[in-house]
N, C-alpha and C positions, 0 to 999 in steps of 0.2 A: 598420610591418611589419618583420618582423628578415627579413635574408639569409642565407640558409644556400648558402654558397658552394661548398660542396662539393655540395650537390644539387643547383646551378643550372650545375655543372662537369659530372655525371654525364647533365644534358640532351644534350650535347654530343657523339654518337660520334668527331668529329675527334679530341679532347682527348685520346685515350686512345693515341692512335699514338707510334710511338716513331721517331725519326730521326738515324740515327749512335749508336747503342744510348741515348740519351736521350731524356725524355718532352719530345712537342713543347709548344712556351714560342711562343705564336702573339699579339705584340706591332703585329701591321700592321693593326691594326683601321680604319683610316683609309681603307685601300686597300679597303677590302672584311670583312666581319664572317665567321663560324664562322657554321652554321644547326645551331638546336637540332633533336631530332626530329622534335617538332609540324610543324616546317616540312618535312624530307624526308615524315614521311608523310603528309602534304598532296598532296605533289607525285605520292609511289606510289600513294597512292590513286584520285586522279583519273586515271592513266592506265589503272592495271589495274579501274576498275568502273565509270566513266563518259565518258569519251573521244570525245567528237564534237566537233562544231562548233558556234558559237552561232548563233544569232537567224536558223537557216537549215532548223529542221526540224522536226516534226512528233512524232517518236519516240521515248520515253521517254531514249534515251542526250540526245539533241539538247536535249531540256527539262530535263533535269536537269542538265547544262552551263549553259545560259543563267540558271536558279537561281540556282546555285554562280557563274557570276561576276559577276551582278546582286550578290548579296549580298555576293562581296568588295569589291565597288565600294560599297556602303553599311559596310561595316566602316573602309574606306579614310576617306572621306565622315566619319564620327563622331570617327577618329583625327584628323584634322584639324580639327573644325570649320566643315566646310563641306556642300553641299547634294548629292547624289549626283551630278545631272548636270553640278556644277561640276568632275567628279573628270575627268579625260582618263588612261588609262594608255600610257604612253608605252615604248619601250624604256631610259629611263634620264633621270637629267635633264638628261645633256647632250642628248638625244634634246627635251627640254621646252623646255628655252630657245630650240635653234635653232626649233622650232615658234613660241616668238611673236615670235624674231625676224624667220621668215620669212610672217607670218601677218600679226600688228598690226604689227610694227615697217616690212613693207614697202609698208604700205598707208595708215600714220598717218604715219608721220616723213618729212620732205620733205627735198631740201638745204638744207644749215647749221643741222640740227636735232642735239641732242646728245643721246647717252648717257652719264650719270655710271658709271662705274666704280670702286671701290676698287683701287690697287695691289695688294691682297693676293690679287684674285680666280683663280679655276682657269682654266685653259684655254678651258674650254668655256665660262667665261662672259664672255669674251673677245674667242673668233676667230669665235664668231657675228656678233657687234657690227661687228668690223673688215669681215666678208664683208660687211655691209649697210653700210660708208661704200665701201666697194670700190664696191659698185651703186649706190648712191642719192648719194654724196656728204656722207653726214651727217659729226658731228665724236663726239671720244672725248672727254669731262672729264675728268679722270684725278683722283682722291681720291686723298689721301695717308695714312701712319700718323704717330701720334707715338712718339717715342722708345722709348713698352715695346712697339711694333709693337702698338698702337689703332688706330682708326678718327679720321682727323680729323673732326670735325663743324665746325671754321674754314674745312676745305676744302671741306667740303658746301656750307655755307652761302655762300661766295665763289662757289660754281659755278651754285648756285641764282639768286644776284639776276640770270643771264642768264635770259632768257625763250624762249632756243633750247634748254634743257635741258627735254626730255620726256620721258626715264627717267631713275629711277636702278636699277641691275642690281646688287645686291651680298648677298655672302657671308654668309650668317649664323652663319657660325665659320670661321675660317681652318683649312685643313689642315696650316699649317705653324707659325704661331705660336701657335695653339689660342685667339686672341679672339675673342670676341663685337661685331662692331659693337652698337651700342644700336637696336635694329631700332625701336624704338616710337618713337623718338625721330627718326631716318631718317624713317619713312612719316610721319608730324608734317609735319615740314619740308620733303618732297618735295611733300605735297598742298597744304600751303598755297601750294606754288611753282605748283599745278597738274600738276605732273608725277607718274606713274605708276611705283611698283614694284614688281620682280622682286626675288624673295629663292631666292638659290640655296640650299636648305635641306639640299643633298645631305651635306656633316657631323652639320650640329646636329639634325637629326630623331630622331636615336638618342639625345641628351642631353639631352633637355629636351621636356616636353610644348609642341604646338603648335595655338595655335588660328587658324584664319585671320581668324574675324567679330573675333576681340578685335584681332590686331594691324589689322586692317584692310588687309592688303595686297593689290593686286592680281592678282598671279601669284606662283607659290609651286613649286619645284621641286625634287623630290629623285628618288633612285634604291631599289630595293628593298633591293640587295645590301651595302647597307649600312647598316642597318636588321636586321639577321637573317634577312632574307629571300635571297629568288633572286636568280640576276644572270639582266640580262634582263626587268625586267619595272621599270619608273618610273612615278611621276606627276606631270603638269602641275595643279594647283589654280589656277585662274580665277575673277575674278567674272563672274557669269553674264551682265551686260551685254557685257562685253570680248566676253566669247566668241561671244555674239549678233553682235554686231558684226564679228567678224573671220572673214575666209574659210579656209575649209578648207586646211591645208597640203598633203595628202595627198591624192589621188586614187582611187577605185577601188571593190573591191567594197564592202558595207556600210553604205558611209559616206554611202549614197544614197537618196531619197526616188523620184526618179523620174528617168529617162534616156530621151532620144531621141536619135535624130540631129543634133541641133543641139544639144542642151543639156542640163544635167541639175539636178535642186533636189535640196540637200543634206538627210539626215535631220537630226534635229532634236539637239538635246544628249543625252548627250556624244559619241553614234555619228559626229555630223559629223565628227569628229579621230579615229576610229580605223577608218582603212582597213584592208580586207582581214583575214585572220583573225588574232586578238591573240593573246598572250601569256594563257591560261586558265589554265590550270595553275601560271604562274607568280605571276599575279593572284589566286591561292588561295592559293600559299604566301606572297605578299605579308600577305595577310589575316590569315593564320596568326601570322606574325611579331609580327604587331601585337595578336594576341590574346594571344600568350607574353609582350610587352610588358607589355601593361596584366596579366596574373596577376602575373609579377615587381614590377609597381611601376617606371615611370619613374625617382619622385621618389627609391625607394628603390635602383635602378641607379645615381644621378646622385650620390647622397650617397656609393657605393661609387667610382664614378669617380673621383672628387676626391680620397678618400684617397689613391687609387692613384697620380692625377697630383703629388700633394702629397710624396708617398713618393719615387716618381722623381725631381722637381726635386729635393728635398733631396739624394739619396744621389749624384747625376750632379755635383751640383757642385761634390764630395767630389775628382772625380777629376780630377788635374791634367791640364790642357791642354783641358777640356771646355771650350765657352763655349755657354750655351743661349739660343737665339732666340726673343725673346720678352717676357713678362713675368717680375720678377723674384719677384713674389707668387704663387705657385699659386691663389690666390685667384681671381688676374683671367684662370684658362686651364682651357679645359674639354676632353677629352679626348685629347688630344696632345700631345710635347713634342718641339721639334726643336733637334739640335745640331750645335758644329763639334769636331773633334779634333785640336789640332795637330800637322803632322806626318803625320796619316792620312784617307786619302782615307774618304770616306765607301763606297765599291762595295767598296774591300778588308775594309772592316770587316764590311762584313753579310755577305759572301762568306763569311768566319773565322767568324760568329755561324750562320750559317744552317747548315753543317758539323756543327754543335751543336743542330741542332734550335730555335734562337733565331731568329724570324723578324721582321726589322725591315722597313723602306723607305729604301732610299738615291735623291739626285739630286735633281733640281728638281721633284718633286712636283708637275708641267704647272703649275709657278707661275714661271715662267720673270722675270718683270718683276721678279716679289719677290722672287729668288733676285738679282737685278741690283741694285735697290734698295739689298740688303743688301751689294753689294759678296763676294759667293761661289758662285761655281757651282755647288755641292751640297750635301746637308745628310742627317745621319740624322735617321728619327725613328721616335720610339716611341709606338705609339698602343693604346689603352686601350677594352675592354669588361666588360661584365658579369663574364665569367668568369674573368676576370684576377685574379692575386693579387700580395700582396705578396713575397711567397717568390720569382715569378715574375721582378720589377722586380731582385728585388737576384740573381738568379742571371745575369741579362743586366749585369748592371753591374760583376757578378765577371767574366763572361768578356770586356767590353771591355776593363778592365784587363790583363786577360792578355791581348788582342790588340794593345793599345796598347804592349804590352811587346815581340812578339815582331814585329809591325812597324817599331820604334824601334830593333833590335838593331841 
């Protein structure tokens, strides 16, 4: 399929704004994505011509709601490769992990039980984990990288020959140094250990098509709003036994079969996880996103990414005092690049760029351990979508040179 990048740019009303009289150069895709049309009028449409509540009423606004988000939850369901009520939508996937950590993990893991973690992982897939050795006593494995900032698989498998290891919880693209763990090769190794994973998918969902039945994993979590969709609106993907098995995180309306005074039986999948009233609207334009996805072509976004990530490394490490975190092959990094500047702090630079209408991400990118790791408290970085262009890379690379200059003065 060819790209015609200029009509996948005119999708886009953001694109078109101007900031500090130049056109905005919107490089922080990492942080959160641009939503094409399709997706805003998703969102306008459902409010201004169908607008109720779900699985609560009787009256044409009411059913036609519950439709519309039955069927984003099957559009979700197909994008993944999994079975509808394996779908849970969550507010995001920080919002998904702490659900199974506060779910399975507080119910399955005992004391001296472990979760493996990667060094490289976010925040959020993190201080869930910590909160549940806080309560229960469990322990952290800590997975390291190798020197282009990989995945060690030595440390995997050193952590695995314990038999206290019952997760592994890890990244399926770093946000900072733009790797790929070898996810297939992880869940392999985790299950022969008998241990269970989580694959924070919140990066790599936008770069790469994902099926859950092929990888085989057991939980799978990303966000919308980084995807081209809404913020505010994530999902948890489950296998359906976990899910059976594990109790409700959340409380309240919906999410219930039947309620007394004493007790209450939960409804049945996926309603058990989604108390009180969801995110509809947002769960539409989710759906949305992912139908603009599959018209564009994944595979043919992914082949356009690379150039672009391929373009940047080359032209960045052009400029003296750059050093890029990472891989030294664009080969082995997929939508991200992150660097140091000597001499300039990473928050003055995008301060100077963003003045320009250049919008990057400076700091520890809630990767705080791997900002440690690395031995630097912060870092820029540039991150890469669909509507990105080349023109775009080297105009941001012209004005860090000129910020590199007039901060050096």
């Amino acid at each position: 399929m060819s790209f015609d990048i200029r009509a996948i740019r005119r999708q886009f009303p953001i694109l078109s704004r101007n900031i500090g009289g130049q056109p905005l150069c919107y490089l922080d895709n990492a942080a959160t994505t641009q939503k094409p049309a399709t997706v805003i009028d998703a969102l306008t449409g459902f409010y201004t011509k169908h607008n109720a509540n779900v699985n609560r009423g009787v009256h044409i606004l009411a059913e036609e709601t519950t439709v519309a988000y039955d069927e984003a939850r099957k559009t979700v369901a197909t994008f993944v490769g999994a079975m509808s009520h394996e779908i849970i939508f969550t507010r995001n996937a920080t919002e998904g992990i702490n659900l199974v950590a506060r779910s399975w993990g507080e119910t399955t893991l005992q004391e001296g039980d472990a979760v493996a973690l990667s060094i490289m992982e976010h925040h959020s897939n993190i201080v869930p984990w910590l909160q549940l050795k806080e309560r229960k006593g469990i322990r952290i494995e800590w997975i390291g990288i190798n020197a282009e900032g990989t995945f060690s698989i030595a440390d995997l498998k050193k952590a695995l020959k314990k038999p206290s290891v019952k997760l592994v919880s890890v990244t399926g693209l770093s946000n900072v140094l733009g790797t790929r763990p070898p996810l297939e090769k992880i869940i392999g190794l985790a299950h022969a250990a008998e241990a269970k994973v989580l694959v924070d998918a919140a990066q790599l969902i936008a770069h790469t098509p994902m099926n859950v039945r092929t990888l085989d994993v057991d939980f799978l979590a990303f966000s919308g709003h980084k995807l081209y969709g809404p913020m505010g609106v994530g999902v948890l993907v489950a296998k359906e036994e976990l899910l059976r098995s594990m109790p409700p995180f959340f409380g309240g309306g919906d999410m219930i079969q039947n309620v007394t005074q004493d007790t209450f039986t939960p409804a049945e999948l996926p309603r058990k996880f989604e108390a009180g009233t969801p995110s509809v609207a947002d769960a539409i334009g989710l759906a949305a996103a992912m139908k603009w996805i599959n018209d564009a072509g994944m595979e043919t976004i992914a082949k356009h990414e690379h150039a672009l990530i391929a373009h940047a490394q080359h032209v960045l490490s052009a400029v003296e005092g750059v050093h890029i975190l990472g891989p030294a092959n664009a080969d082995d990094r997929t939508g991200c690049i992150s660097f140091t500047i000597e001499g300039v702090h990473p928050h003055d630079l995008t301060d100077i760029l963003g003045q320009q209408g250049i919008c990057l991400r400076a700091g520890h990118h809630c990767t705080q351990p791997l900002h440690r790791h690395l031995k630097i408290n912060a870092s820029t970085r540039l991150s890469v979508a669909a509507y990105n262009t080349k023109e775009e890379i080297e105009r941001c690379v012209i004005a860090i040179e000129k910020a590199q200059r007039l901060l050096n003065c």
